[in-house]
C-alpha positions in Angstrom: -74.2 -1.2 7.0 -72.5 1.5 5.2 -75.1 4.7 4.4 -73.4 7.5 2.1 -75.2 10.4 1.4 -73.7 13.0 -1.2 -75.0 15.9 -2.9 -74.4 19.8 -3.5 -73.1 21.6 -0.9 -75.9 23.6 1.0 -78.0 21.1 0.0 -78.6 19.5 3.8 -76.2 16.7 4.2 -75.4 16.8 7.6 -78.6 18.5 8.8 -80.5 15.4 7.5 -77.6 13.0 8.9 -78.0 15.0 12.2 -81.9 14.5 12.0 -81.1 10.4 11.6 -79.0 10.0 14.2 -81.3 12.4 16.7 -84.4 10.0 15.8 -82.8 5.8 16.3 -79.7 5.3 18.2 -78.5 2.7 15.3 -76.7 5.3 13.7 -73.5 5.7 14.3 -70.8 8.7 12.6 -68.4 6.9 9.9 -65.8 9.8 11.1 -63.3 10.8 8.0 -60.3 13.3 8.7 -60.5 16.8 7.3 -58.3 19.6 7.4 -61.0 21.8 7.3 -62.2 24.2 10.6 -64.8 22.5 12.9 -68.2 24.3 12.9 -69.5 25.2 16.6 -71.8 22.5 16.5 -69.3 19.8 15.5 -67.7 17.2 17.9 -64.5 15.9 17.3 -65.1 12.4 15.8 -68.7 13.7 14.5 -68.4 13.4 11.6 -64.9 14.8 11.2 -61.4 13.7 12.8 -59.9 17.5 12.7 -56.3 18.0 11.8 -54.0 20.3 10.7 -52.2 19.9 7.2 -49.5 18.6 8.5 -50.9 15.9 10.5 -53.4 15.3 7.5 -50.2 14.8 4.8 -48.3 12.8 7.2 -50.9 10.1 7.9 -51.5 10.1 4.2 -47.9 9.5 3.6 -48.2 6.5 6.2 -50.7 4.8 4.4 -53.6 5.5 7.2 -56.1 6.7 4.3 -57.9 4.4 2.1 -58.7 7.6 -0.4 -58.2 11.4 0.0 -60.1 14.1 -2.1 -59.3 18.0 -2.1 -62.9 19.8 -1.4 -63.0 23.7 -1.9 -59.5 23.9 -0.5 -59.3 21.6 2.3 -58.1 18.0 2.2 -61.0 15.2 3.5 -59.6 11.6 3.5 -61.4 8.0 4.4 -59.4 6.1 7.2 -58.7 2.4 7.1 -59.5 2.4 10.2 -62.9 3.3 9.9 -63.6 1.3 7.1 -62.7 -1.4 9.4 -65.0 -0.9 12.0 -67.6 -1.2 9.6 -66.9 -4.7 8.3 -66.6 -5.7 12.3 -69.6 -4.3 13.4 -72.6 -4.7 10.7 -75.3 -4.1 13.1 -74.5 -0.6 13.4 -75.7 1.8 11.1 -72.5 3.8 9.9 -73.2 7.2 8.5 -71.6 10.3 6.5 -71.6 12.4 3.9 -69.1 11.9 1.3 -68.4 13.6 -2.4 -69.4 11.7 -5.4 -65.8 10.8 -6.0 -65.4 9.2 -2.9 -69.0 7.6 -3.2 -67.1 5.3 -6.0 -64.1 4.4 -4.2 -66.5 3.4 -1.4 -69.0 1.4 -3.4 -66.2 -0.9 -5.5 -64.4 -1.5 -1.6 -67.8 -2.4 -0.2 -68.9 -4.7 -3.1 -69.5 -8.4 -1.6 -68.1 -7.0 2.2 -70.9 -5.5 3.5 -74.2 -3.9 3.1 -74.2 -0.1 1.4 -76.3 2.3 0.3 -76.1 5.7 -1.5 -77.9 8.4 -1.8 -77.7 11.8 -3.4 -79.6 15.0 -2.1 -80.6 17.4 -4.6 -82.3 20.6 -4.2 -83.0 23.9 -6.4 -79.7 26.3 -6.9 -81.7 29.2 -5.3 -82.8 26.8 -2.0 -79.3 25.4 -1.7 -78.1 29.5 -2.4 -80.5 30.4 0.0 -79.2 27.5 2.9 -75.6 28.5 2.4 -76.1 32.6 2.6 -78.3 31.3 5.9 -75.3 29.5 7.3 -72.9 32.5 7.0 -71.2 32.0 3.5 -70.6 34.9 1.4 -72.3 35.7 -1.3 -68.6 34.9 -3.2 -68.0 31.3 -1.7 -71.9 30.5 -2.5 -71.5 31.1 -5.9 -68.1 29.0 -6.0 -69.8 26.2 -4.1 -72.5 26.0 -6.5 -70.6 26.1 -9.5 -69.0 22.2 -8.1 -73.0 21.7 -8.3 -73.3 21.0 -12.3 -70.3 18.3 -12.1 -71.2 16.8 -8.9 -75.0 16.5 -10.4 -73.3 14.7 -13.6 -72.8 11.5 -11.1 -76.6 11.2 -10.0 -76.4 7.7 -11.9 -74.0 6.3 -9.7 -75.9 6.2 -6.5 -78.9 4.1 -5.1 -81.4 7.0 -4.6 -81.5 10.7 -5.3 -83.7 12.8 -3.0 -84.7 16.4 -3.8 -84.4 17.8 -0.3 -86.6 20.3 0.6 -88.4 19.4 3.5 -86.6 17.6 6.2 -89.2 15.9 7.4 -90.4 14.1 4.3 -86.3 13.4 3.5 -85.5 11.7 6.8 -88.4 9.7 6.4 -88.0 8.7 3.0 -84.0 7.8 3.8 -85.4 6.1 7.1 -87.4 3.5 4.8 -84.7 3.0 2.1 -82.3 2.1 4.8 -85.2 -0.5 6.7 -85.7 -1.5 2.9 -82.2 -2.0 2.0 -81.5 -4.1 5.5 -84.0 -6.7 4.6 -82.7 -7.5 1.2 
């Protein structure tokens, strides 16, 4: 099964993704490529395949990405080759955060090939102000990154579930049942 989750940056995407995957070993990273720099607490492969711009515009140029999206000035991009292993291996889980655009793309490929879900995490400008000044942004790139917020909010109808995310806890739990929900249908 395919499990999306989108939503504003700061708001907790890969801190609840994280939380999933530390909790049942059925979850597995749905890695994308990004140009973007790895965090310290990133793997290679989890979530992101890292790579330069180069490497990123050749392998677009080869036909390697099923979609591609420019996010605050780096490139992200969806493999075929992921979205392979997903259709081989529906007992797994796969995982990752993806922007609302790419949540589309996904959603039309998946229909009839597989199980999916989506899910959009919401949360308060001044929490998700709050999260992003806490993680080391300045107070200039927190404002740019919330400004994306109103559009990206704008596609709330195109998604299975919208979570407001401010305890991680009750989030992970709630996503946790949609998924065991979703499964049986």
């Amino acid at each position: 099964m395919l499990i999306l989750i989108s939503g504003v940056s700061g708001v907790g995407k890969n801190t609840v993704i994280n939380r999933l995957m530390q909790e049942s070993e059925s979850f597995k990273y749905f890695p994308s490529g990004t140009t973007r720099e790895k965090r310290p607490f990133e793997k290679v492969g989890e979530p992101y395949i890292f790579m330069d711009e180069e490497e990123f515009n050749k392998r677009k140029a080869n036909g390697e990405f099923f979609e591609t999206q420019e996010v605050h000035g780096n490139f992200y991009g969806v493999l075929f080759k992921s979205l392979d292993d997903i259709l081989k291996k529906e007992e797994i889980n796969f995982i990752r955060d993806i922007d609302v655009f790419g949540n589309v793309r996904l959603r039309n490929f998946m229909n009839g090939k597989g199980k999916y879900v989506s899910i959009f995490l919401d949360a308060p400008d001044e929490v998700i102000m709050e999260r992003l000044l806490g993680r080391g942004e300045s107070e200039e790139r927190a404002k740019v990154r919330i400004s994306r917020a109103r559009m990206e909010r704008e596609h709330i109808g195109e998604y299975d579930y919208v979570i407001n995310n401010i305890n991680l806890d009750e989030t992970v739990a709630e996503i946790s049942a949609l998924i065991e929900k979703t499964k049986k249908q």
